[in-house]
C-alpha positions in Angstrom: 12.7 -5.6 -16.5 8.9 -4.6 -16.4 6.7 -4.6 -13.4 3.2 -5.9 -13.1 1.0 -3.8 -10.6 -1.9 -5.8 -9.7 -5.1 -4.3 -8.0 -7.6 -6.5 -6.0 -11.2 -5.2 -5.9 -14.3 -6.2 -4.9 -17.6 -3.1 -4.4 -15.5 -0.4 -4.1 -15.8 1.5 -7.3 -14.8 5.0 -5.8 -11.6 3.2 -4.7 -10.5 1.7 -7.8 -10.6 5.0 -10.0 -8.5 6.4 -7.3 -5.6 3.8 -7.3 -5.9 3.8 -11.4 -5.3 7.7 -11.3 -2.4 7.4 -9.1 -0.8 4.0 -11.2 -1.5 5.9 -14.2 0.0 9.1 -13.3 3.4 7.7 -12.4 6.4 9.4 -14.8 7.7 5.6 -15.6 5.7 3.8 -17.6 7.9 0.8 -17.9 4.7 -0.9 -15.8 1.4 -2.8 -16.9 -1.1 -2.9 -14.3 -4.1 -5.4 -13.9 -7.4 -5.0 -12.4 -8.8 -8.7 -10.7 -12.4 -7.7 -9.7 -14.2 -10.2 -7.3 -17.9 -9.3 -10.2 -18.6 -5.7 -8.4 -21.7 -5.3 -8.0 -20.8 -1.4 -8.5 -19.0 -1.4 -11.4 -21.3 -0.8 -14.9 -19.7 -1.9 -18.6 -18.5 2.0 -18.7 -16.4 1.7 -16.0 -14.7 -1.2 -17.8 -14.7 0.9 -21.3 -12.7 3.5 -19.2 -10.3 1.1 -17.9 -9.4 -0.7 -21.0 -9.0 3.3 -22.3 -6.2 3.5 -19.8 -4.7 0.2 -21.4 -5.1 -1.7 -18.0 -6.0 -5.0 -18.6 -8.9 -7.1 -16.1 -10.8 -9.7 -15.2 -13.8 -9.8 -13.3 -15.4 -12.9 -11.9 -15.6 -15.0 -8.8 -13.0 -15.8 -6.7 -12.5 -17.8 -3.3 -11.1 -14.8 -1.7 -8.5 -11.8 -1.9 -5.4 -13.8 -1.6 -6.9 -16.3 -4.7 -7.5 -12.6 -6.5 -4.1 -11.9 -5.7 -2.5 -15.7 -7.2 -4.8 -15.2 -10.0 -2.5 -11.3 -10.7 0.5 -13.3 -10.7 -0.5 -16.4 -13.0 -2.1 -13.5 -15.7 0.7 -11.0 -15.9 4.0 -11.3 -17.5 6.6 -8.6 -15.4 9.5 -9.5 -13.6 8.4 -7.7 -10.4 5.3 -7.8 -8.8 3.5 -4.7 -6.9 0.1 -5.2 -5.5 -1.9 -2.0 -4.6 -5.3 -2.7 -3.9 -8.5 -0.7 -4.7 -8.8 2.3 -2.3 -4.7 2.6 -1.6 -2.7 4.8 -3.6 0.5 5.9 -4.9 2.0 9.2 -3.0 3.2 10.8 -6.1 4.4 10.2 -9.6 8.0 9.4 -8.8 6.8 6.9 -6.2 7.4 3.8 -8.2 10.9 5.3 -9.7 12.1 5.4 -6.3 11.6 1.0 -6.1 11.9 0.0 -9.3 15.7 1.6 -9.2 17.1 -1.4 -7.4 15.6 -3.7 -9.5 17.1 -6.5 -10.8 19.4 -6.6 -7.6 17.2 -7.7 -4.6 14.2 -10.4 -4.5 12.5 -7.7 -2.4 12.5 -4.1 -2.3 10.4 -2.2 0.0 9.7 1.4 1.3 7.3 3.3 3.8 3.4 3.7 3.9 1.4 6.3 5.4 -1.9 4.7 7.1 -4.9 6.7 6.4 -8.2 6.2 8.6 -10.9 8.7 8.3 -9.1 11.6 8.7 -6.5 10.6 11.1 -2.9 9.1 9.6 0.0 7.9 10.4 3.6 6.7 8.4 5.1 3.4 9.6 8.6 2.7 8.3 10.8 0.0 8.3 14.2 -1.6 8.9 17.4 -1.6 6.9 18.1 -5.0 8.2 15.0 -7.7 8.8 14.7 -10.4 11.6 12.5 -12.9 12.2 11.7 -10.8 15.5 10.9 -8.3 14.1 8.8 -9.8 11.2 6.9 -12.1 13.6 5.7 -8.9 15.2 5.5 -6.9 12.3 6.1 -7.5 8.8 6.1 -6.0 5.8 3.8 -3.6 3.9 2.6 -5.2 0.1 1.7 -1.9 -0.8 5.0 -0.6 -1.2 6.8 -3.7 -1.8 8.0 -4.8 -5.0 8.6 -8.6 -5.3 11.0 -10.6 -7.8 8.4 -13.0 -9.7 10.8 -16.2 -9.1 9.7 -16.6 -5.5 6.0 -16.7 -6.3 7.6 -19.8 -8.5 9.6 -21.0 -5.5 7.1 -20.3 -2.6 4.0 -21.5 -4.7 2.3 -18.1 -4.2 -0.5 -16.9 -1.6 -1.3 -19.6 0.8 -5.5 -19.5 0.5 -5.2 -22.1 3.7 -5.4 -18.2 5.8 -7.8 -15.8 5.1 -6.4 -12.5 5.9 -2.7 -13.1 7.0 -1.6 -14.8 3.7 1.2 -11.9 2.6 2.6 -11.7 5.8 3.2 -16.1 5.5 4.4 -15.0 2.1 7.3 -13.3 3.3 8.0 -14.7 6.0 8.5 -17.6 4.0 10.9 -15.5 1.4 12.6 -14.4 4.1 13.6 -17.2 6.4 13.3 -20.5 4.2 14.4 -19.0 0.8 16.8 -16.6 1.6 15.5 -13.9 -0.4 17.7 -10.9 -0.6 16.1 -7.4 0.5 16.7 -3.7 -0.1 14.4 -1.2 2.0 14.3 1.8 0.3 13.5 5.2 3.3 10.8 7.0 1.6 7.2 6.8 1.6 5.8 5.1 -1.3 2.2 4.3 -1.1 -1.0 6.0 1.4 -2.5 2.7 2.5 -6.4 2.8 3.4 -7.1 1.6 6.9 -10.3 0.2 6.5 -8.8 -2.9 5.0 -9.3 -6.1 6.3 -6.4 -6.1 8.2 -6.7 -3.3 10.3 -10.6 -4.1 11.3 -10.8 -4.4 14.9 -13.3 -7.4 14.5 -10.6 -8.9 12.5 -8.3 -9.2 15.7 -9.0 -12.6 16.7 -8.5 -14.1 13.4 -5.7 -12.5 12.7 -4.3 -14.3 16.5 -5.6 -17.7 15.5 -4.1 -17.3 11.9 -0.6 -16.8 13.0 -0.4 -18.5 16.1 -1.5 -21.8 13.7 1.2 -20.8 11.3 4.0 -19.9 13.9 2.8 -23.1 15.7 3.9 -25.2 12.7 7.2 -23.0 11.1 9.0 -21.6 13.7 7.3 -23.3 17.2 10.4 -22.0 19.5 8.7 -18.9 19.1 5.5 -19.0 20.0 6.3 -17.8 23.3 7.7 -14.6 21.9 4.9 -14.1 19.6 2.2 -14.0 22.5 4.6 -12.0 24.6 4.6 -9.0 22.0 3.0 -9.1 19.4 0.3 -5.9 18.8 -2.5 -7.7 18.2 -2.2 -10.1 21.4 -1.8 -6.5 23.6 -5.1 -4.9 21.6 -7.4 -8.5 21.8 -6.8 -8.3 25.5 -6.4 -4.8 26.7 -10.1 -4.6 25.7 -11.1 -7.2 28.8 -12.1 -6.5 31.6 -9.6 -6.6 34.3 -11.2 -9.8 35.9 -11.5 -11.7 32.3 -8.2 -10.6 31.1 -6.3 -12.7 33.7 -8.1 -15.7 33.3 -8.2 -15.5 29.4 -5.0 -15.0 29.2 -3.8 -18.2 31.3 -5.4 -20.0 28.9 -4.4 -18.3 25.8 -0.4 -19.0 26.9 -1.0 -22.5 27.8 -3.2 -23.6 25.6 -3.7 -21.2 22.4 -7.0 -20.3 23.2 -7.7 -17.1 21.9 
């Protein structure tokens, strides 16, 4: 059973050389990876001559966004799992991939531990044996060092492009919890993961608040209450109020989802 390791881009040339490097020096080679470029304005018809070198196959036009990149991976490859790593994350080392792809064809999902890298600060985040919806409504999981069985993309329908930025997270929360996926976390660090993504941008917050709190709202609404009570990016969008503000934004926030 192959895997298919698809890598979004869009202007960040530097980026993508460094997640091909660390794709193409992994010691298994039972892999074909896939470069979906949003048409880089950085990227010249040599730096596609070196890719196809590498025997990594692309496409580079407009899309309506990284999660229609991402749908657009799945509907062009052909492997039985799917691993996204996106321009600018890498690979720790070259056993990195070994260390998932061993529990494959057991479990829907497998998935290990990332380091986060910003500037010249990190951190490694790892994860549960055993997944809850608590725990995933806080949390979730990390795509770049997840693989994922290509039958739920069948089943779920793929990336919702409804959110703009919290799209993988609804993707497995909807593997989890309405198809029953089966899971293996394996302990070890698989992938550094580049904190300047989308995700982690603190002007990103909000959305991020209003994305899932919409979603929540409509899939799991006895929870909503829990969400705003915990969840990290509720304590960051408010602990940078002032005192005065934070109280009264926040009464309207818990009754009325205003963020």
């Amino acid at each position: 059973m192959g895997v298919s390791i698809v890598t979004v881009n869009l202007n960040n040339k530097s980026g993508l050389f460094k997640t091909i490097e660390s794709v193409f020096n992994q010691n298994d080679k039972n892999w074909n990876h896939f470069i979906v470029d949003a048409k880089s304005l950085d990227m010249e018809l040599n730096d596609w001559i070196d890719i196809e070198n590498k025997n990594i196959s692309y496409i580079s036009e407009k899309d309506n966004g990284v999660y229609d990149g991402m749908n657009k991976g799945v509907n062009l490859t052909c492997g039985d799992y799917l691993y996204f790593l996106n321009s600018g994350d890498t690979l720790l080392n070259s056993y990195s991939l070994n260390s998932l792809a061993f529990h494959i064809p057991f479990y829907d999902i497998i998935y290990g531990n990332v380091n986060l890298i910003v500037g010249e600060t990190s951190k490694i985040y790892t994860y549960p044996e055993n997944i809850t919806l608590d725990y995933m409504l806080i949390y979730g999981l990390p795509h770049q060092a997840t693989l994922i069985k290509r039958s739920l993309f069948d089943r779920i329908g793929g990336y919702s492009t409804d959110y703009k930025i919290i799209s993988d997270w609804v993707f497995f929360m909807e593997a989890l919890f309405y198809q029953n996926a089966t899971y293996k976390h394996v302990d070890t660090q698989i992938a550094d993961f580049n904190g300047e993504g989308m995700s982690q941008q603190d002007g990103n917050v909000k959305l991020i608040i209003k994305e899932q709190i919409d979603y929540i709202s409509k899939r799991f609404p006895t929870k909503l209450k829990y969400y705003k009570f915990n969840s990290p990016y509720v304590k960051k969008h408010f602990r940078r109020m002032p005192r005065w503000q934070r109280f009264i934004k926040r009464f309207f926030f818990n009754q009325f989802n205003i963020v």
